[in-house]
C-alpha positions as CSV (number, residue, x, y, z in Angstrom):
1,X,-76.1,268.1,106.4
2,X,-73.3,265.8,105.3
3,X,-70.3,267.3,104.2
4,X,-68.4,265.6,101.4
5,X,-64.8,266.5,100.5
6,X,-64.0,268.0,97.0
7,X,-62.4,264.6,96.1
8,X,-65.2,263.2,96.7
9,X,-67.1,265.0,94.8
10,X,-65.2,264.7,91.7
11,X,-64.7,260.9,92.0
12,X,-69.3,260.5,92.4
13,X,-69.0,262.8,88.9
14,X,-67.0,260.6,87.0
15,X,-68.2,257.3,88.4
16,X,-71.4,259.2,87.3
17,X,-70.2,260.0,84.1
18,X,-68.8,256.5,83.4
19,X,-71.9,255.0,83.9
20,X,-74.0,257.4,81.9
21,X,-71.3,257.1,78.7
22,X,-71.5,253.2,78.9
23,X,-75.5,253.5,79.0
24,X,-75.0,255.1,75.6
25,X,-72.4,253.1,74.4
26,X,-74.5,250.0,74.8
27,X,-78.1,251.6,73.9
28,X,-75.8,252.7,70.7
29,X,-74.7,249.0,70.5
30,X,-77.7,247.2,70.0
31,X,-79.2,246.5,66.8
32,X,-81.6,247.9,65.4
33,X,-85.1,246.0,65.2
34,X,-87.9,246.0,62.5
35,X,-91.5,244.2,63.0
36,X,-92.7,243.0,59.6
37,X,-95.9,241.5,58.1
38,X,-95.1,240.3,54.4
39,X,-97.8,239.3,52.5
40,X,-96.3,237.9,49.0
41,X,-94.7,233.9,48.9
42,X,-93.5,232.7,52.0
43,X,-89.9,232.2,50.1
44,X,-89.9,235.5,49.0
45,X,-90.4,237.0,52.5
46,X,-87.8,234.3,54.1
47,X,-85.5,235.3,51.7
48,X,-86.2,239.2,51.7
49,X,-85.6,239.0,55.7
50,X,-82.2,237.0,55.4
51,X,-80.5,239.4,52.3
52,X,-81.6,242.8,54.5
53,X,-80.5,241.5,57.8
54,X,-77.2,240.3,56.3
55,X,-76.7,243.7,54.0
56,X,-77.6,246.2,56.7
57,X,-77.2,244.4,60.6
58,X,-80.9,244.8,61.3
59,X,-82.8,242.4,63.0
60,X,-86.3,241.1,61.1
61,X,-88.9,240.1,63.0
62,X,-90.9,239.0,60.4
63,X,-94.4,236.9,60.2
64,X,-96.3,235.9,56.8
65,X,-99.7,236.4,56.8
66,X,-102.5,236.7,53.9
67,X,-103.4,240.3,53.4
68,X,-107.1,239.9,54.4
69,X,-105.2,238.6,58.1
70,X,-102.5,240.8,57.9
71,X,-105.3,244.0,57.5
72,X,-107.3,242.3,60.5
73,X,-104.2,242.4,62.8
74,X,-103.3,245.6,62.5
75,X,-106.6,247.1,62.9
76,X,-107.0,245.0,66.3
77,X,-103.5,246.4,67.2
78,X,-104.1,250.0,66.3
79,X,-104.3,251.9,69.8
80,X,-100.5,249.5,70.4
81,X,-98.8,248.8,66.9
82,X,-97.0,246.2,67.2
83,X,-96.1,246.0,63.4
84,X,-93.7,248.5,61.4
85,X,-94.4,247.5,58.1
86,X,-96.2,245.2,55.6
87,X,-95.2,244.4,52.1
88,X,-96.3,242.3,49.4
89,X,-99.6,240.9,48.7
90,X,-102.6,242.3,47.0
91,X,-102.8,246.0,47.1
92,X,-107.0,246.7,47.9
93,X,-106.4,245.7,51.8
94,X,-103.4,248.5,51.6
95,X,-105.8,250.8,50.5
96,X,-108.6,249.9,52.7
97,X,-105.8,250.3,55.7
98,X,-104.9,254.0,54.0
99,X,-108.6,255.1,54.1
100,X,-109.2,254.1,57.9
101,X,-105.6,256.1,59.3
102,X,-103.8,253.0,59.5
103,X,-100.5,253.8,57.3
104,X,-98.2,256.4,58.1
105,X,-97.5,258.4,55.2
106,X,-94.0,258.0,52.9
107,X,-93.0,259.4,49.5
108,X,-89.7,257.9,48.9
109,X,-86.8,259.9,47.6
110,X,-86.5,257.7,44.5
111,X,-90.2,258.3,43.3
112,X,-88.8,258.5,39.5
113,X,-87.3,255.2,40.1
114,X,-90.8,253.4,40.2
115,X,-93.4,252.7,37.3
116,X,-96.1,255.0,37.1
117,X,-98.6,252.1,37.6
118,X,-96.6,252.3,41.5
119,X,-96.9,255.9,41.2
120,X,-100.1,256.2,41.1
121,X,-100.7,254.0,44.3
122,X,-98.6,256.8,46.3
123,X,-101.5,259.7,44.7
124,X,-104.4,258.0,45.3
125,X,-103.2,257.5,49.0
126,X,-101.5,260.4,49.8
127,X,-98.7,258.7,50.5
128,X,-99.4,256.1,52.3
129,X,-99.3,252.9,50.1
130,X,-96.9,252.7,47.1
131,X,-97.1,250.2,44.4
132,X,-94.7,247.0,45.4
133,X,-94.9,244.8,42.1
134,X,-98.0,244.1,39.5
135,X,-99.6,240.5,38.2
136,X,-102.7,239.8,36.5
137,X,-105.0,236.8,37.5
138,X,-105.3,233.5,35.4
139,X,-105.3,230.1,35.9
140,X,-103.4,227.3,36.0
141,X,-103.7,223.5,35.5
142,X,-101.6,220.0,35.9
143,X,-101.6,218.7,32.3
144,X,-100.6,215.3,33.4
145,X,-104.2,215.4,35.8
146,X,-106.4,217.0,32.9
147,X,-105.1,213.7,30.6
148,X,-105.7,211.2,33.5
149,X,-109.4,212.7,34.1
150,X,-110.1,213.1,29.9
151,X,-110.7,216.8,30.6
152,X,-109.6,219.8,28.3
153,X,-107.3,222.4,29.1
154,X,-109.6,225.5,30.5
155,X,-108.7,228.7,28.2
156,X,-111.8,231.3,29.5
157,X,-114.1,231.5,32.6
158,X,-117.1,230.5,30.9
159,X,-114.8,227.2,30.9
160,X,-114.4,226.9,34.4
161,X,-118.6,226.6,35.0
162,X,-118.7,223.5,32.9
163,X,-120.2,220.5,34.8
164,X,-117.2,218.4,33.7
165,X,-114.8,220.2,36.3
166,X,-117.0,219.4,39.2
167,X,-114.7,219.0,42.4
168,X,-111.9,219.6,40.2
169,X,-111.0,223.7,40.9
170,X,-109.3,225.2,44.0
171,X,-109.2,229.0,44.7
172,X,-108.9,231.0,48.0
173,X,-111.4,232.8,50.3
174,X,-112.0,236.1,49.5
175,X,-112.8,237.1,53.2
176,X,-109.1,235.9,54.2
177,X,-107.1,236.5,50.8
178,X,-106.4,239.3,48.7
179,X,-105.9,237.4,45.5
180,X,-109.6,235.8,45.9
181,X,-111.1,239.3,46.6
182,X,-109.0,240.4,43.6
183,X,-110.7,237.7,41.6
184,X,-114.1,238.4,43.3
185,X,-113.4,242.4,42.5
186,X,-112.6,241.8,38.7
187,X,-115.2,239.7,37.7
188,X,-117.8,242.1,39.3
189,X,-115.8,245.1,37.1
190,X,-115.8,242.4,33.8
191,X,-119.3,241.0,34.2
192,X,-121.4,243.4,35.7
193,X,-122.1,242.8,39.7
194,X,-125.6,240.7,39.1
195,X,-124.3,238.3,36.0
196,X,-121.1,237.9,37.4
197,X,-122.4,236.6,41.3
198,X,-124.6,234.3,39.0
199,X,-121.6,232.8,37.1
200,X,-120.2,232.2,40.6
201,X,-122.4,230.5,42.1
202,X,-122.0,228.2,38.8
203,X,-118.5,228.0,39.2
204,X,-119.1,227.3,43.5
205,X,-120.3,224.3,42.4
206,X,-117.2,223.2,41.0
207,X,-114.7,224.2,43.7
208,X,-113.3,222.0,46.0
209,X,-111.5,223.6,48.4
210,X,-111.2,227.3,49.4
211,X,-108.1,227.8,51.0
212,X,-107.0,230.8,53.1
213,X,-104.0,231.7,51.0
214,X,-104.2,232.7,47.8
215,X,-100.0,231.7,46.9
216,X,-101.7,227.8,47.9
217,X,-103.3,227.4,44.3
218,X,-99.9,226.7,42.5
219,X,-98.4,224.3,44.1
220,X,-101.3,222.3,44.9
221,X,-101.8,222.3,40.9
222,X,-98.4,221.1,40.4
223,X,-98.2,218.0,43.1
224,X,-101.7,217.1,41.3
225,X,-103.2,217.6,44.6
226,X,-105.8,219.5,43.1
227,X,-106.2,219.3,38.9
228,X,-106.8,223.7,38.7
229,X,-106.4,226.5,40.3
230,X,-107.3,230.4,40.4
231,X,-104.8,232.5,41.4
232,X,-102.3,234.9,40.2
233,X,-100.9,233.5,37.0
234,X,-96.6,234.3,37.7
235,X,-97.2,231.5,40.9
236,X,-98.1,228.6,38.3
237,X,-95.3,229.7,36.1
238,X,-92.4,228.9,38.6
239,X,-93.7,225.6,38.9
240,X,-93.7,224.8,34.9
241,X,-90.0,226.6,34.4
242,X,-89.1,224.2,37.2
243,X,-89.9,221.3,34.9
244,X,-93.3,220.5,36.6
245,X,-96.5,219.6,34.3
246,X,-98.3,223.0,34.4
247,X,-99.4,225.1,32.3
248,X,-101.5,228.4,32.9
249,X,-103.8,230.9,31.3
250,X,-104.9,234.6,31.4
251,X,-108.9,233.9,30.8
252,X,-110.1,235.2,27.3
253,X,-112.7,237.4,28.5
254,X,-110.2,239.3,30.1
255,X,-109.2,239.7,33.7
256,X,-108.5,241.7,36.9
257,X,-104.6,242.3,38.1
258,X,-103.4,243.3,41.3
259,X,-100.4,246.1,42.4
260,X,-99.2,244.6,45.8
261,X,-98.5,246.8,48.4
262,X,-95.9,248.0,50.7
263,X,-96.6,250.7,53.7
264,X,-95.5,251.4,57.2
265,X,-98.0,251.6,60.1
266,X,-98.6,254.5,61.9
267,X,-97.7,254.7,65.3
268,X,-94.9,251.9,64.9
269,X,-92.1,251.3,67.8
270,X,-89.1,251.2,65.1
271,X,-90.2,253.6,62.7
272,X,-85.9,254.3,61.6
273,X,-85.4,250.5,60.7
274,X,-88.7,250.1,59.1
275,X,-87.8,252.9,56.6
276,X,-84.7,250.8,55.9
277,X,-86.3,247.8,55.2
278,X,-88.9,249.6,53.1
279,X,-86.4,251.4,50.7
280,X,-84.1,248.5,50.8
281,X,-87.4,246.3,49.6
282,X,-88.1,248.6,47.5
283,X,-84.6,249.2,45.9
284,X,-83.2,247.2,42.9
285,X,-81.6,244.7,45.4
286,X,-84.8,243.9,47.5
287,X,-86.9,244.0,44.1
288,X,-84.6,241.4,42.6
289,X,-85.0,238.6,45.4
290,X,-88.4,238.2,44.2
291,X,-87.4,236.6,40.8
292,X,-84.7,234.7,43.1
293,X,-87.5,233.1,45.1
294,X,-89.1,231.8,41.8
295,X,-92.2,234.5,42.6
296,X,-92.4,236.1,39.4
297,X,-94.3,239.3,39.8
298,X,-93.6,242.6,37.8
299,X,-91.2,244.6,40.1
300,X,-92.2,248.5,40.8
301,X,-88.8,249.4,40.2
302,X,-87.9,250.1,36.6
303,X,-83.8,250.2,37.1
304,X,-82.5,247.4,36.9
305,X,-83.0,244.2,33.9
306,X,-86.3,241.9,35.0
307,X,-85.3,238.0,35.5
308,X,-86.3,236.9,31.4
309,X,-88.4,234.2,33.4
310,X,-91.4,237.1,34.4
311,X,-94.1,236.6,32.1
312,X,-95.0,239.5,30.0
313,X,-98.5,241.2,30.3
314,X,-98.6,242.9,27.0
315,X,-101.1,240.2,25.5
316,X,-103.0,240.0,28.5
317,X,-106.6,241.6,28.1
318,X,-106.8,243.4,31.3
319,X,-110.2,245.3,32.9
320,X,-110.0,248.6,33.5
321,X,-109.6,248.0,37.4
322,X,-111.1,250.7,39.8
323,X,-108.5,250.5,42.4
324,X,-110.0,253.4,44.0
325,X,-113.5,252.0,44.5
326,X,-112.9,248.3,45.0
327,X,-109.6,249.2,47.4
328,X,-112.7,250.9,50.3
329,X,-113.6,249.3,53.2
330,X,-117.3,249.8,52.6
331,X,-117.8,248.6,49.1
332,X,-115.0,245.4,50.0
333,X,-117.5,244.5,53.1
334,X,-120.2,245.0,50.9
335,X,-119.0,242.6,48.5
336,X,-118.1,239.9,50.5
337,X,-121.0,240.0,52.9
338,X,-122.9,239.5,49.0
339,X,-120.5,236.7,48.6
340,X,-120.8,234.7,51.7
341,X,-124.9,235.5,51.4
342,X,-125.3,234.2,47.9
343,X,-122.0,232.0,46.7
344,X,-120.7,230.3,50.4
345,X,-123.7,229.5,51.5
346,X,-124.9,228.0,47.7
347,X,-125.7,224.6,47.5
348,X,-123.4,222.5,45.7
């Protein structure tokens, strides 16, 4: 055996040492790192990304994706997470994500903060989903388009089925996008499930397009690419307080509303940094960049003043929406499996 002096001995120790204390120096040194899905306006998440990494040094890793996409990719991804979070976008894929062991649970400290409306999201979930912001459905239509064509301004659904807006009425698919299976959802909950697959087959025949995004509606309306669409009724807003010729509608019959979601995934690689973004999102800061982004939802938290540009609700007949129900896997499949048997697959 190899003798080694004490000098020796000391001098492997600190080289040793040094080597293990600039290890943790530099492990300490690098940012932190948080994988996001966001779900609401592609603005909106941009900007959400840019304020948080500035604020706090985290680095955003951030991809938009329609929550019907969004719900598939982290189910494919469930034995590996590679996401740490979602946010934004219709709540029912959330709560179908909850109800399969998706979501790891998370009862902020600043519950009270929050409406009771994002409250209740946390309760019904056990704490896996809260309640990111609220907006009803409507629709909305380019008023310079409707004059050109000689066609009136749409006011209820029963409007909407009228042979006069043949090929002139864009919505999403409900298979890919929350807001269409939110639309799909409510007028089950409005109609009844039979009348209401009749009424859209009616209305199938006067849609052009279904796109895969249900954010696309609104700005398509106001370029006069398209002359309506059906979507959440704060996206056509922006466009008219931006001086564009739109106008928009909650229908008279009443009408379903979302409460977008916001959750981290269970089993995620960054699970610190993702807790930072979500109560930074979640804060009056993150809240407020949505109205900064011209995306004019109802913000869960109640502490700070709303931009006066978010459009009230309080004349807005709303269903009685069973979140709990409509937000399952089972009864969601169900529905669009009905939908793509009956309505897709209509003649025109």
């Amino acid at each position: 055996m190899k003798l080694i002096t004490l000098s020796q001995a000391l001098s492997r120790l600190a080289c040793t040492s040094a080597v293990f204390v600039l290890t943790m120096l530099t492990a300490h040194a690098q940012p932190l790192t948080v994988n996001a899905i966001c779900s609401t306006d592609q603005t909106w998440c941009d900007l959400a990304a840019s304020d948080f990494q500035k604020v706090t040094g985290v680095h955003v890793l951030q991809v938009r994706k329609p929550t019907g996409e969004a719900l598939a990719q982290i189910r494919a991804e469930a034995a590996n997470p590679k996401t740490d979070i979602w946010w934004g976008g219709t709540g029912d894929p959330y709560l179908q994500a909850a109800e399969v062991g998706l979501l790891e649970p998370y009862r902020p400290s600043y519950i009270n903060d929050l409406h009771l409306w994002s409250v209740r999201q946390y309760a019904m979930t056990q704490n896996k989903v809260g309640g990111f912001y609220t907006s009803a459905i409507g629709f909305g239509w380019n008023t310079e388009v409707l004059k050109k064509k000689g066609l009136p301004e749409p006011k209820c659904w029963k409007d909407l089925i009228d042979p006069k807006y043949k090929g002139q009425i864009e919505t999403s698919h409900p298979a890919v996008s929350g807001t269409a299976y939110t639309i799909l959802a409510g007028l089950v909950q409005l109609m009844g499930e039979d009348t209401a697959f009749d009424y859209m087959k009616k209305l199938h025949k006067n849609i052009t397009t279904y796109t895969r995004s249900g954010t696309a509606q609104a700005p398509n309306v106001a370029r006069g690419e398209v002359a309506i669409g059906l979507s959440f009724i704060f996206g056509f807003d922006g466009w008219t307080q931006n001086g564009y010729p739109v106008k928009s509608a909650a229908p008279c019959e009443g009408t379903s509303y979302e409460i977008g979601g916001i959750a981290l995934i269970k089993g995620s690689k960054n699970p610190e940094a993702a807790k930072k973004y979500y109560d930074w999102l979640m804060s009056p800061a993150g809240q407020g960049v949505g109205a900064r982004a011209n995306s004019l939802q109802v913000p869960a938290n109640k502490t700070f003043k709303l931009d006066p540009r978010i459009p009230s609700l309080d004349n807005v007949r709303l269903v009685k929406y069973d979140f709990e129900k409509y937000g399952k896997a089972a009864e969601r499949k169900r529905l669009l499996d009905r939908w793509q048997r009956e309505v897709e697959n209509a003649p025109k």
